[in-house]
mmCIF entry with sequence, helices, sheets and N, C-alpha, C, O atoms, coordinates in Angstrom:
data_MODEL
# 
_entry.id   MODEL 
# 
_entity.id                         1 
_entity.type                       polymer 
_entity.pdbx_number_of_molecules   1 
# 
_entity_poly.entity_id                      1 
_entity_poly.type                           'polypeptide(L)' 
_entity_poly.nstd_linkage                   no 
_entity_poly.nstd_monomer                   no 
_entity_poly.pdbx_seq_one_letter_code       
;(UNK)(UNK)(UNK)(UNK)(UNK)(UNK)(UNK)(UNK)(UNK)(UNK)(UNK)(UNK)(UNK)(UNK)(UNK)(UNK)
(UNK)(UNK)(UNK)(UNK)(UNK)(UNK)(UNK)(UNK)(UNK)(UNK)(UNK)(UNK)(UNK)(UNK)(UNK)(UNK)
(UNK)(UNK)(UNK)(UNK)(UNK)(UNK)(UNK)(UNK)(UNK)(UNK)(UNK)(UNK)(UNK)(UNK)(UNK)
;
_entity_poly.pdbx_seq_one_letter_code_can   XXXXXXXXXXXXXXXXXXXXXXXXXXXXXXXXXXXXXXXXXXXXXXX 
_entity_poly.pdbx_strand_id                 A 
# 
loop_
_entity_poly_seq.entity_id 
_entity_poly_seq.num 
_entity_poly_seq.mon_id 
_entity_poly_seq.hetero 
1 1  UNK n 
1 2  UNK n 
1 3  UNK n 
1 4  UNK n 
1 5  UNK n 
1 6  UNK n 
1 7  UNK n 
1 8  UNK n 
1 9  UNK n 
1 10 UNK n 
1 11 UNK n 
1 12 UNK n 
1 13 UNK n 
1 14 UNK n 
1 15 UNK n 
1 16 UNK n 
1 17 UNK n 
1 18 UNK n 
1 19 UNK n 
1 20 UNK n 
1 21 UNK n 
1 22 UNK n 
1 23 UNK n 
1 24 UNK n 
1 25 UNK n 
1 26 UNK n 
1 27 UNK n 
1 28 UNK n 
1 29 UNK n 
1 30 UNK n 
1 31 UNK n 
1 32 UNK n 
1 33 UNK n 
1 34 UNK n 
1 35 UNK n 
1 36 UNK n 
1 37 UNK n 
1 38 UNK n 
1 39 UNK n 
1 40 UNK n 
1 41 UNK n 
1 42 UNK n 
1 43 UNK n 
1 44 UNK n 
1 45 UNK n 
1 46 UNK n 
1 47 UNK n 
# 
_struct_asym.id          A 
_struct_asym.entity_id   1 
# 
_struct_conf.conf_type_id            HELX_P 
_struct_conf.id                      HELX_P1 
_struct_conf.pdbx_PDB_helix_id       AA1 
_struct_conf.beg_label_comp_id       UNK 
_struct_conf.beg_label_asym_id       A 
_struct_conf.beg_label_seq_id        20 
_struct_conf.pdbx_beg_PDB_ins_code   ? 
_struct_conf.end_label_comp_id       UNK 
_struct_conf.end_label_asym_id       A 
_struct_conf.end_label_seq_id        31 
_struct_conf.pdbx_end_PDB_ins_code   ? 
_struct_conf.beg_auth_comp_id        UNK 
_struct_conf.beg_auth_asym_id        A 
_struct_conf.beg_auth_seq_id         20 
_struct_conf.end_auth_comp_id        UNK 
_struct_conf.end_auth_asym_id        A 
_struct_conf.end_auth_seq_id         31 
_struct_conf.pdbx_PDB_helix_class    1 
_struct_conf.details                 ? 
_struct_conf.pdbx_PDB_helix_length   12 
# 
_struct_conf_type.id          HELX_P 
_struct_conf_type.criteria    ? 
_struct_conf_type.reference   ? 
# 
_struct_sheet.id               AA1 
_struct_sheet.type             ? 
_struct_sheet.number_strands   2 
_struct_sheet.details          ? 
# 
_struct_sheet_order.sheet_id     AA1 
_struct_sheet_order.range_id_1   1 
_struct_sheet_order.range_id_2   2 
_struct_sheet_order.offset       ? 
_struct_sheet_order.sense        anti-parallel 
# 
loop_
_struct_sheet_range.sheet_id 
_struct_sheet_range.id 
_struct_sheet_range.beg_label_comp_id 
_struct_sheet_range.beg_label_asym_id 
_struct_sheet_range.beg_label_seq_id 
_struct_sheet_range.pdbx_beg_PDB_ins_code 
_struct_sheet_range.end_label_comp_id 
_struct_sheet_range.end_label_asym_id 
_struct_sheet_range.end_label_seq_id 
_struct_sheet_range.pdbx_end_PDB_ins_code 
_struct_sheet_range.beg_auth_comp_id 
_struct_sheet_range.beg_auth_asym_id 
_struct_sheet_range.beg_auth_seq_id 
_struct_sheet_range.end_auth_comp_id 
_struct_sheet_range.end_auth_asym_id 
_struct_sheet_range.end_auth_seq_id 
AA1 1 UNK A 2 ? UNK A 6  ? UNK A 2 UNK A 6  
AA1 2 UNK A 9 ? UNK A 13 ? UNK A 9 UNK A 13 
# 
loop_
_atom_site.group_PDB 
_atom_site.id 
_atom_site.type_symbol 
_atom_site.label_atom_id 
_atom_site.label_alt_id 
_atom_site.label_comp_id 
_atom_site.label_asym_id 
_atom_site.label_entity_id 
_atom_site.label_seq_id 
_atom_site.pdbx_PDB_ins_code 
_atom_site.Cartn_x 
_atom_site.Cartn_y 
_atom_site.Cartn_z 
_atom_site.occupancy 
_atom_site.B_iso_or_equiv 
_atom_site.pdbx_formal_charge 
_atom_site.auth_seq_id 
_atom_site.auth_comp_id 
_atom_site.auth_asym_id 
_atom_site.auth_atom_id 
_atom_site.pdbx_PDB_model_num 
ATOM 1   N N  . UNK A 1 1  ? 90.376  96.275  81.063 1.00 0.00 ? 1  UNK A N  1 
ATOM 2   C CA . UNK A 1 1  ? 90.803  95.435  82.160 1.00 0.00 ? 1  UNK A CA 1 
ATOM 3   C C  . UNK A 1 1  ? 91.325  94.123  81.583 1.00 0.00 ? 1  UNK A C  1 
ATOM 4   O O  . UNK A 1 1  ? 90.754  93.366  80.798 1.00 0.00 ? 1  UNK A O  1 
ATOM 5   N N  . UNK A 1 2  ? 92.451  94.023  82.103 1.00 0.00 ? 2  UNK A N  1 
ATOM 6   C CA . UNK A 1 2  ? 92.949  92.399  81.438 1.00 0.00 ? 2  UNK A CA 1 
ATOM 7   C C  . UNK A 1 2  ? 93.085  91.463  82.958 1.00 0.00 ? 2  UNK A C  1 
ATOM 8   O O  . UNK A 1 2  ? 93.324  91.918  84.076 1.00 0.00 ? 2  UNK A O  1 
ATOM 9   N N  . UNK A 1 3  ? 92.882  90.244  82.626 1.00 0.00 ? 3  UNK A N  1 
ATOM 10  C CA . UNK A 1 3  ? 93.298  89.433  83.782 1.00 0.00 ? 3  UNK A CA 1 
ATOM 11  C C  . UNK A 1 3  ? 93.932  88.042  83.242 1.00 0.00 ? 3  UNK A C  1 
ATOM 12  O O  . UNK A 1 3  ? 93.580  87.386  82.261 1.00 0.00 ? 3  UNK A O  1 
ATOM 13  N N  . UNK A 1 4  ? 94.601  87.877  83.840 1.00 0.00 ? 4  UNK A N  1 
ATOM 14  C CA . UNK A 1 4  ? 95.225  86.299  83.469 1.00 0.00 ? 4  UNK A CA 1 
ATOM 15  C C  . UNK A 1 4  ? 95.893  85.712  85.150 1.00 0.00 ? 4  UNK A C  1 
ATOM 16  O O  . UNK A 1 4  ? 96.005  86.226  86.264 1.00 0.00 ? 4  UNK A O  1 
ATOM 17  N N  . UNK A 1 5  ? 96.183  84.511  84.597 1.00 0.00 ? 5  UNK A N  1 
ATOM 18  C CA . UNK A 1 5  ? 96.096  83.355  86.340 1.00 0.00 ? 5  UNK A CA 1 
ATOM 19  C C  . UNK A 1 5  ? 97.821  83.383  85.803 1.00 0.00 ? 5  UNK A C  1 
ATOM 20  O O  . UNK A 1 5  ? 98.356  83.550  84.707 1.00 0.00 ? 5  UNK A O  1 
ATOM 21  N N  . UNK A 1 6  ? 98.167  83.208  86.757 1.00 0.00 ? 6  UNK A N  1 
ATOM 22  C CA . UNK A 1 6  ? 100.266 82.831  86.765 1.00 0.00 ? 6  UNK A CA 1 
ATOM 23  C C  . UNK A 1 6  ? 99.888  81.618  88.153 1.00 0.00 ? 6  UNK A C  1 
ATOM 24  O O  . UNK A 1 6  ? 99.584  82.151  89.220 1.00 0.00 ? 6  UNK A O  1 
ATOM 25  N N  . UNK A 1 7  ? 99.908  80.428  88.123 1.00 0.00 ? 7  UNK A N  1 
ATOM 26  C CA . UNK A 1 7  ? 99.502  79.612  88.448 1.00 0.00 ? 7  UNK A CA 1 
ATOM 27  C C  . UNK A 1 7  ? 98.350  79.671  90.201 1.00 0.00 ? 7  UNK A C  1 
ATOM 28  O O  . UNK A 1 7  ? 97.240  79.139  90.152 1.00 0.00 ? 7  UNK A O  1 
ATOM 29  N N  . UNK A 1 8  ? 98.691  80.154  91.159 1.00 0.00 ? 8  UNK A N  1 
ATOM 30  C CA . UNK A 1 8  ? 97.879  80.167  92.313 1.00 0.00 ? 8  UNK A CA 1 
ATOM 31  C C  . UNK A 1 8  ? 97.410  81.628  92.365 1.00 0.00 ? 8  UNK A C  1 
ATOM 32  O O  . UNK A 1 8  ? 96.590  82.095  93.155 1.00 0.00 ? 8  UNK A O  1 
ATOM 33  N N  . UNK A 1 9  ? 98.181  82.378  91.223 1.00 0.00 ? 9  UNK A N  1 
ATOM 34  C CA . UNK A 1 9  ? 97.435  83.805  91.520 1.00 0.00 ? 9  UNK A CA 1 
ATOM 35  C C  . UNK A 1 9  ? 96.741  84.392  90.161 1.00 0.00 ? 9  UNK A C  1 
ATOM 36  O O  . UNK A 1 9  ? 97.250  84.275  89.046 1.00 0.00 ? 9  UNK A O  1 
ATOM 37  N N  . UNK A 1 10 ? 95.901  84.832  90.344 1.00 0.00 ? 10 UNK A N  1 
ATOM 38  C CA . UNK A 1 10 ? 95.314  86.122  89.171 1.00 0.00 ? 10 UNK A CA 1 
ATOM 39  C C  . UNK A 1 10 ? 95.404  87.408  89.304 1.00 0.00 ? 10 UNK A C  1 
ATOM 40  O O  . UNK A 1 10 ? 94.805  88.027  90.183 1.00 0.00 ? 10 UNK A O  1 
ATOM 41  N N  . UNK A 1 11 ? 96.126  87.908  88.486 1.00 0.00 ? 11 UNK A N  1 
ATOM 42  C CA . UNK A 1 11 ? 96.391  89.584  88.035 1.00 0.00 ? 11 UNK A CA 1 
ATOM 43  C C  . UNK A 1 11 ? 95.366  90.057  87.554 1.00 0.00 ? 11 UNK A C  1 
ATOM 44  O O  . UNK A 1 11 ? 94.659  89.160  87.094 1.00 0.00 ? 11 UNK A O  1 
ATOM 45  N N  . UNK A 1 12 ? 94.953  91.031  87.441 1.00 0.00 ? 12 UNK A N  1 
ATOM 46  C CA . UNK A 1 12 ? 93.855  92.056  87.265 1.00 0.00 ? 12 UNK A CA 1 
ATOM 47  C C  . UNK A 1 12 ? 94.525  93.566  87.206 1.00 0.00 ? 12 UNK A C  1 
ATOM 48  O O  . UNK A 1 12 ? 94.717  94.299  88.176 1.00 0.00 ? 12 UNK A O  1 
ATOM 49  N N  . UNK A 1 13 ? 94.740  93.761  86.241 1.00 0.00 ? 13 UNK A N  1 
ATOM 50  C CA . UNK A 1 13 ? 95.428  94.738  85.659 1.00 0.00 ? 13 UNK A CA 1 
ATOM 51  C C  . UNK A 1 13 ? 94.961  95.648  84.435 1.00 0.00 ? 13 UNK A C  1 
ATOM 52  O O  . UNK A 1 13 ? 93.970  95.271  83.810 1.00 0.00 ? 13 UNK A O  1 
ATOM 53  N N  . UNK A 1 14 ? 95.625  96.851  84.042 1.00 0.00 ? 14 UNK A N  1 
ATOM 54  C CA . UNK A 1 14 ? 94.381  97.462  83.664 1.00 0.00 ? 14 UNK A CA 1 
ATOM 55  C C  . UNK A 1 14 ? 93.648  98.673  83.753 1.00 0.00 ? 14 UNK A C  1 
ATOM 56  O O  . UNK A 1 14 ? 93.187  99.366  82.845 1.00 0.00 ? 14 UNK A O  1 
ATOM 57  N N  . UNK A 1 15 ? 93.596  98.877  85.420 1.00 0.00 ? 15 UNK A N  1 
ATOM 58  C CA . UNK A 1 15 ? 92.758  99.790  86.287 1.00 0.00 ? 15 UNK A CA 1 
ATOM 59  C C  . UNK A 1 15 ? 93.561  101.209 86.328 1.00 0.00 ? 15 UNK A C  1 
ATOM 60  O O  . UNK A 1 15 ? 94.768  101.282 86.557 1.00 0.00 ? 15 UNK A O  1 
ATOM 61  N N  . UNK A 1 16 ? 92.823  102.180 86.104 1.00 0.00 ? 16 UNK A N  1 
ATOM 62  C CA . UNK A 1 16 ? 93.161  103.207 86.760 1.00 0.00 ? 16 UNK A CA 1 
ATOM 63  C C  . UNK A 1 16 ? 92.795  103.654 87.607 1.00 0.00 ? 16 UNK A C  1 
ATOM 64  O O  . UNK A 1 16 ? 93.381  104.312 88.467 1.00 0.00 ? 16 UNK A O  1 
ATOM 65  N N  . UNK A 1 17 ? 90.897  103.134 87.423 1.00 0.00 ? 17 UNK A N  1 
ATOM 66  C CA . UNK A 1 17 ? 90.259  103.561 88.793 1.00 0.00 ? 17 UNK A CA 1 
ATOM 67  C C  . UNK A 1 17 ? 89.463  102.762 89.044 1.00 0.00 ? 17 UNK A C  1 
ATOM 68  O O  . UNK A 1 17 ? 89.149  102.035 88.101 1.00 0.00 ? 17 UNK A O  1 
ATOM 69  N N  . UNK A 1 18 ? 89.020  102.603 89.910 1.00 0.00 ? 18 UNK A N  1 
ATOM 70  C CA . UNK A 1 18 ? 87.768  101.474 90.698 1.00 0.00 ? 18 UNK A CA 1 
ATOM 71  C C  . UNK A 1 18 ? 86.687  102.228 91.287 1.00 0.00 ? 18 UNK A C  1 
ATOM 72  O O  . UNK A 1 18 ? 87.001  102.426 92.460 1.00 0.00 ? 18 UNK A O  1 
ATOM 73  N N  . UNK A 1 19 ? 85.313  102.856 90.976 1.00 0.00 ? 19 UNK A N  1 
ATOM 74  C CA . UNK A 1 19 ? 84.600  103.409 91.578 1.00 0.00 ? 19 UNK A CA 1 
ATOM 75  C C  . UNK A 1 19 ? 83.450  102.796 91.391 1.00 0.00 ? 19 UNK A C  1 
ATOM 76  O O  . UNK A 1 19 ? 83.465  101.768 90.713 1.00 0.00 ? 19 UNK A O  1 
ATOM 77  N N  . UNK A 1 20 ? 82.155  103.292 91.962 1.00 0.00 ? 20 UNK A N  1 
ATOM 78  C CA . UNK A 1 20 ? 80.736  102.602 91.931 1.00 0.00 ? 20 UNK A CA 1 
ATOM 79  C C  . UNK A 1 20 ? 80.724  102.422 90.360 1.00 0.00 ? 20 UNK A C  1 
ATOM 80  O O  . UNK A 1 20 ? 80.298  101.331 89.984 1.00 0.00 ? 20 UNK A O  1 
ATOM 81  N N  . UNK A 1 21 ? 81.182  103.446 89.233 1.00 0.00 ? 21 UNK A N  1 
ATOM 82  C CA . UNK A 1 21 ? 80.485  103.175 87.758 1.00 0.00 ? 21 UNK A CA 1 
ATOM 83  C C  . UNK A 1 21 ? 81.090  101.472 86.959 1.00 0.00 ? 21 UNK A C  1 
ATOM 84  O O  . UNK A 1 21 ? 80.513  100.678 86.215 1.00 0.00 ? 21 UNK A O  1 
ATOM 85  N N  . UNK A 1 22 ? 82.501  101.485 87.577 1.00 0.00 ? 22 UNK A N  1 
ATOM 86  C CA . UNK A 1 22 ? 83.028  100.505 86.837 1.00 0.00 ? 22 UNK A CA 1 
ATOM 87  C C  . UNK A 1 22 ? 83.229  99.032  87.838 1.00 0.00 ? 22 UNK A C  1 
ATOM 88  O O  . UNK A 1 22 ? 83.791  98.046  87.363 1.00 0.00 ? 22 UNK A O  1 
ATOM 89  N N  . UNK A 1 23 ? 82.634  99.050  89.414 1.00 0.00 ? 23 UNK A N  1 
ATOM 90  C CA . UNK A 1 23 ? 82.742  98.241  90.274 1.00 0.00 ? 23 UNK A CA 1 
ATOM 91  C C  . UNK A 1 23 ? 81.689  96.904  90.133 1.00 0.00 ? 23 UNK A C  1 
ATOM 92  O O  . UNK A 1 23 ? 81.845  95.885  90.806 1.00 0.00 ? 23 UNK A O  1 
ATOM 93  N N  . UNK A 1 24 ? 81.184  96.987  89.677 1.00 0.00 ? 24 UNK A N  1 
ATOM 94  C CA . UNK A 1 24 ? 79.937  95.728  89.000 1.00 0.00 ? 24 UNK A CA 1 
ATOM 95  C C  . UNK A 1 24 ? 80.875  95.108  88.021 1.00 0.00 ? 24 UNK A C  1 
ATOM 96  O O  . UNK A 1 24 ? 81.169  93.913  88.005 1.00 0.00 ? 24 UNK A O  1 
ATOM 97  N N  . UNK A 1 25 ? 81.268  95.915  87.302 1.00 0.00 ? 25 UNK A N  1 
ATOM 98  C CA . UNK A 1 25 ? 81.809  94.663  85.991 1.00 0.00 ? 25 UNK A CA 1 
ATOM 99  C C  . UNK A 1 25 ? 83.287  94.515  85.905 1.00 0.00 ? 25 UNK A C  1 
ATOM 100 O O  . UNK A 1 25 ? 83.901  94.018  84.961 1.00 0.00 ? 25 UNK A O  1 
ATOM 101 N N  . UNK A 1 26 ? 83.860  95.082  87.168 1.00 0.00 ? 26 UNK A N  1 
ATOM 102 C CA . UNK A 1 26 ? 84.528  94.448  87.638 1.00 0.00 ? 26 UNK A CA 1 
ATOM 103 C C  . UNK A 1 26 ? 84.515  93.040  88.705 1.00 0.00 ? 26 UNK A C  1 
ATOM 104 O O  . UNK A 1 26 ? 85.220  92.042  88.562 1.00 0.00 ? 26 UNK A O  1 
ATOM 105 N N  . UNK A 1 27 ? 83.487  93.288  89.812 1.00 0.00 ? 27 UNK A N  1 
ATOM 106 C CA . UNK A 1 27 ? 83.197  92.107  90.551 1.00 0.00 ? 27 UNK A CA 1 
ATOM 107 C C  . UNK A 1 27 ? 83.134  90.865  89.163 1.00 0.00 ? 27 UNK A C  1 
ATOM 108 O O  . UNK A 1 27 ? 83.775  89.814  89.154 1.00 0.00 ? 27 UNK A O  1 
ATOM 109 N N  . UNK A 1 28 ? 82.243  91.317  88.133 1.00 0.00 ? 28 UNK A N  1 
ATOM 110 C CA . UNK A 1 28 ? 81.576  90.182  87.672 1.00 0.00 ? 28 UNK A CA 1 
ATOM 111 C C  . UNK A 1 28 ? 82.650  89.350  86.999 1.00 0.00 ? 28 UNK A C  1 
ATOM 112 O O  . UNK A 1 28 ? 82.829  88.142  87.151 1.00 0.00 ? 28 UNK A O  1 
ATOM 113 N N  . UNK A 1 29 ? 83.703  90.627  85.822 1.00 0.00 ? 29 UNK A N  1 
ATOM 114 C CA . UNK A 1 29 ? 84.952  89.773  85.751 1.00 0.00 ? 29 UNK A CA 1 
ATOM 115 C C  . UNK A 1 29 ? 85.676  88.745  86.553 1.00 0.00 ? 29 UNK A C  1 
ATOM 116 O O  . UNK A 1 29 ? 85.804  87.567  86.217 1.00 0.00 ? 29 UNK A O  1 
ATOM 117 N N  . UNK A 1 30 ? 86.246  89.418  87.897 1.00 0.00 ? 30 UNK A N  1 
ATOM 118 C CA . UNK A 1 30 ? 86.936  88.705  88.752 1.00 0.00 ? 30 UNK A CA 1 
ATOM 119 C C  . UNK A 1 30 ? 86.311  87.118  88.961 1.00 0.00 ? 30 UNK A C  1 
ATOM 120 O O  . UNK A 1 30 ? 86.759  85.991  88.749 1.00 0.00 ? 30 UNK A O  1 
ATOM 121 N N  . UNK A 1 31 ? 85.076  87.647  89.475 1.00 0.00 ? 31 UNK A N  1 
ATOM 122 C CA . UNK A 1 31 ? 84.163  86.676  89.989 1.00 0.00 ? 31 UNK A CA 1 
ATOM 123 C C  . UNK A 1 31 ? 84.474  85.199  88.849 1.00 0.00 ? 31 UNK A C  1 
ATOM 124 O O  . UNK A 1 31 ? 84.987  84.115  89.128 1.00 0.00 ? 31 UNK A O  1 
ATOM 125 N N  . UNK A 1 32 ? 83.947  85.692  87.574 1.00 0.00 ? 32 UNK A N  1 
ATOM 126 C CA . UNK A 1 32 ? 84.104  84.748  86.250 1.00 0.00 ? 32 UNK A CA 1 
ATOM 127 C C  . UNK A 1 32 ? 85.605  84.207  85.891 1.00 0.00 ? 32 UNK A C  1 
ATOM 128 O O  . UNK A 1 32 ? 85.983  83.469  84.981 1.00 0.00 ? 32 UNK A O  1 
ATOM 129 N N  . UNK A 1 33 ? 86.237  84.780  86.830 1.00 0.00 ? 33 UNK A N  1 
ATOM 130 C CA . UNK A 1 33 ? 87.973  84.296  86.121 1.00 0.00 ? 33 UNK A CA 1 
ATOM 131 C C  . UNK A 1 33 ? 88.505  83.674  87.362 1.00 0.00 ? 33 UNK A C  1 
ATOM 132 O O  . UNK A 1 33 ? 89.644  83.224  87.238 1.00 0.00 ? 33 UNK A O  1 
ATOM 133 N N  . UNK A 1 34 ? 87.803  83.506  88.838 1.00 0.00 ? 34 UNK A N  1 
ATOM 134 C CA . UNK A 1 34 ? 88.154  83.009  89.632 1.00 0.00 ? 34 UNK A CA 1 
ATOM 135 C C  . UNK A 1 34 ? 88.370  81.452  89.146 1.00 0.00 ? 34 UNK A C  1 
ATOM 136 O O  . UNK A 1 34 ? 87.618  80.926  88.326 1.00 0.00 ? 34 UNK A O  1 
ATOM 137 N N  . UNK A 1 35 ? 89.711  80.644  89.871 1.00 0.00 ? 35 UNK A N  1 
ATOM 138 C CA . UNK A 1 35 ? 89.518  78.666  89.583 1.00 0.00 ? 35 UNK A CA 1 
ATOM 139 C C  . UNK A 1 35 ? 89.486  78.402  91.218 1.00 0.00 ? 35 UNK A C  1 
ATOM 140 O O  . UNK A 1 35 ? 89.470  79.156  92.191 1.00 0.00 ? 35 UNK A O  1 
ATOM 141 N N  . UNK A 1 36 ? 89.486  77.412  91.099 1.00 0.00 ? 36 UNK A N  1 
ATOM 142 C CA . UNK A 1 36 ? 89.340  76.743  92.901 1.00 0.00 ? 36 UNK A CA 1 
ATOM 143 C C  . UNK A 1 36 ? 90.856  76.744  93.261 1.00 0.00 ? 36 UNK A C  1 
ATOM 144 O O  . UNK A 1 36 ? 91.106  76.928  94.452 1.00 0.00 ? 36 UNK A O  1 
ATOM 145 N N  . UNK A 1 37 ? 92.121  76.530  92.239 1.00 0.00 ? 37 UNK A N  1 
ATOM 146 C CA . UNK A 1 37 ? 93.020  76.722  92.497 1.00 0.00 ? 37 UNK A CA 1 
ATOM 147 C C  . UNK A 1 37 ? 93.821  77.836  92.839 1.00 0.00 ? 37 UNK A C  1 
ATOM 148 O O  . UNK A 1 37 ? 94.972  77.635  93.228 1.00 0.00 ? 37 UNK A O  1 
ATOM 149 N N  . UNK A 1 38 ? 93.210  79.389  92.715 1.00 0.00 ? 38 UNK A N  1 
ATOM 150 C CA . UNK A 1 38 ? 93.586  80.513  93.001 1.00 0.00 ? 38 UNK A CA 1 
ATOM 151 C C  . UNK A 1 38 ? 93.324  80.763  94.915 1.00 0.00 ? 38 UNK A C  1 
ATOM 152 O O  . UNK A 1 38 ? 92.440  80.534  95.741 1.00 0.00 ? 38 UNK A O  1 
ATOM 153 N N  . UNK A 1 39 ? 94.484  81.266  94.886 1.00 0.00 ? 39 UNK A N  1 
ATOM 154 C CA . UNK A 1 39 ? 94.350  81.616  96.429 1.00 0.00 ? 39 UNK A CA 1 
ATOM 155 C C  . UNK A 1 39 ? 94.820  83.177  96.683 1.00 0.00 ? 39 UNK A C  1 
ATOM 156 O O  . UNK A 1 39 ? 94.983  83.834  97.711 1.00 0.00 ? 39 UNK A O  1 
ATOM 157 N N  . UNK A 1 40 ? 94.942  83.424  95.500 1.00 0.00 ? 40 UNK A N  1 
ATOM 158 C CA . UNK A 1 40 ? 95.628  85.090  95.316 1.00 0.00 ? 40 UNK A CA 1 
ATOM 159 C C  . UNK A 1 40 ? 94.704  86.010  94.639 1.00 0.00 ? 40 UNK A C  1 
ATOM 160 O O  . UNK A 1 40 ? 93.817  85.363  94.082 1.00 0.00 ? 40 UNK A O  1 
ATOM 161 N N  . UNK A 1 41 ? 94.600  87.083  94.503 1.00 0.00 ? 41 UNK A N  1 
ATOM 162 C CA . UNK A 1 41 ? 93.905  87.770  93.580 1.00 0.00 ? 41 UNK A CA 1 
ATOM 163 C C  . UNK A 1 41 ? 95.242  89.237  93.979 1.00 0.00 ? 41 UNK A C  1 
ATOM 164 O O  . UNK A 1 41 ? 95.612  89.583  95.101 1.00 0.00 ? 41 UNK A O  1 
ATOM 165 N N  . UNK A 1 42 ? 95.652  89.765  92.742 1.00 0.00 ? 42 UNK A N  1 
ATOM 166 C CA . UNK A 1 42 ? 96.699  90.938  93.143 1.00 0.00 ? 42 UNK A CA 1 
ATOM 167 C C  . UNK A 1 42 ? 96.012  91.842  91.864 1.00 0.00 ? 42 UNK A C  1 
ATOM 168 O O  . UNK A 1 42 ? 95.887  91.352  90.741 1.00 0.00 ? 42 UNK A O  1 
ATOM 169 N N  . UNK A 1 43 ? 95.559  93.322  92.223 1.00 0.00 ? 43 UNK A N  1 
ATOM 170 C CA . UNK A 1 43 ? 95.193  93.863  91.808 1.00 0.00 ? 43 UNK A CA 1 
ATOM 171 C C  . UNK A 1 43 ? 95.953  95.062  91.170 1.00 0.00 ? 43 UNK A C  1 
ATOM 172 O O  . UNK A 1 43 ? 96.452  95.820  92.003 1.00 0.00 ? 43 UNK A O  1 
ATOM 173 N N  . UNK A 1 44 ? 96.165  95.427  89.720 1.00 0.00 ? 44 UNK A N  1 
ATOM 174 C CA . UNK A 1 44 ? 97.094  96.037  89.472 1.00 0.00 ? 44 UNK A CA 1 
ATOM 175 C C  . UNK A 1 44 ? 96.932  97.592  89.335 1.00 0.00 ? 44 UNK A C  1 
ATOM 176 O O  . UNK A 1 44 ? 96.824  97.667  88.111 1.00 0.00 ? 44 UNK A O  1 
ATOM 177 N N  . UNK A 1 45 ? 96.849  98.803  89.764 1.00 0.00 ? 45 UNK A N  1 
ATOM 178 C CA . UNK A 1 45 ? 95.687  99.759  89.650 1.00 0.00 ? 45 UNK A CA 1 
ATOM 179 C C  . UNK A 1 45 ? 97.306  101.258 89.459 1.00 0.00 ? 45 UNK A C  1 
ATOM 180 O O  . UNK A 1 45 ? 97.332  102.392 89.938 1.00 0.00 ? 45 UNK A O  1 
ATOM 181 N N  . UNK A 1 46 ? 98.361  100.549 88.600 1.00 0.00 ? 46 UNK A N  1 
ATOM 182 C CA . UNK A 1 46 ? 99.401  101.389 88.357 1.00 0.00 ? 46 UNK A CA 1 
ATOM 183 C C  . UNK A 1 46 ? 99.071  102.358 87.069 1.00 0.00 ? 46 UNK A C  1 
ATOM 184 O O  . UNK A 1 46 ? 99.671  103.358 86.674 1.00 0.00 ? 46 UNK A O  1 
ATOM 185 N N  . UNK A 1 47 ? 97.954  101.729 86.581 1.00 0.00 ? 47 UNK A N  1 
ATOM 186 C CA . UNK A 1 47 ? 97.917  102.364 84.827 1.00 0.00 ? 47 UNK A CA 1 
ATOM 187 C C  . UNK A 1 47 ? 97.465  104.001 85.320 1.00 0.00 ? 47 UNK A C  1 
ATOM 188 O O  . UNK A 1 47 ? 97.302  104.878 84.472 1.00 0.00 ? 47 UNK A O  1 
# 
């Protein structure tokens, strides 16, 4: 999973799948890469 901010948004990219096994450390990523300046989160789930 990679994530990086492009100024008001964060990409999260990476994913092929999102299920209960890998959904924890995903929250916890996101959660940890959130700024107060993000108002976006776009999830990339093309891989």
């Amino acid at each position: 999973m990679k994530i990086e901010s492009f100024g008001k948004t964060l990409v999260v990219s990476g994913l092929s799948v999102l299920n209960v096994s890998n959904a924890g450390s995903f929250r916890d990523n996101v959660r940890a890469s959130v700024q107060p300046h993000h108002t976006r989160i776009d999830v990339d789930m093309s891989d």
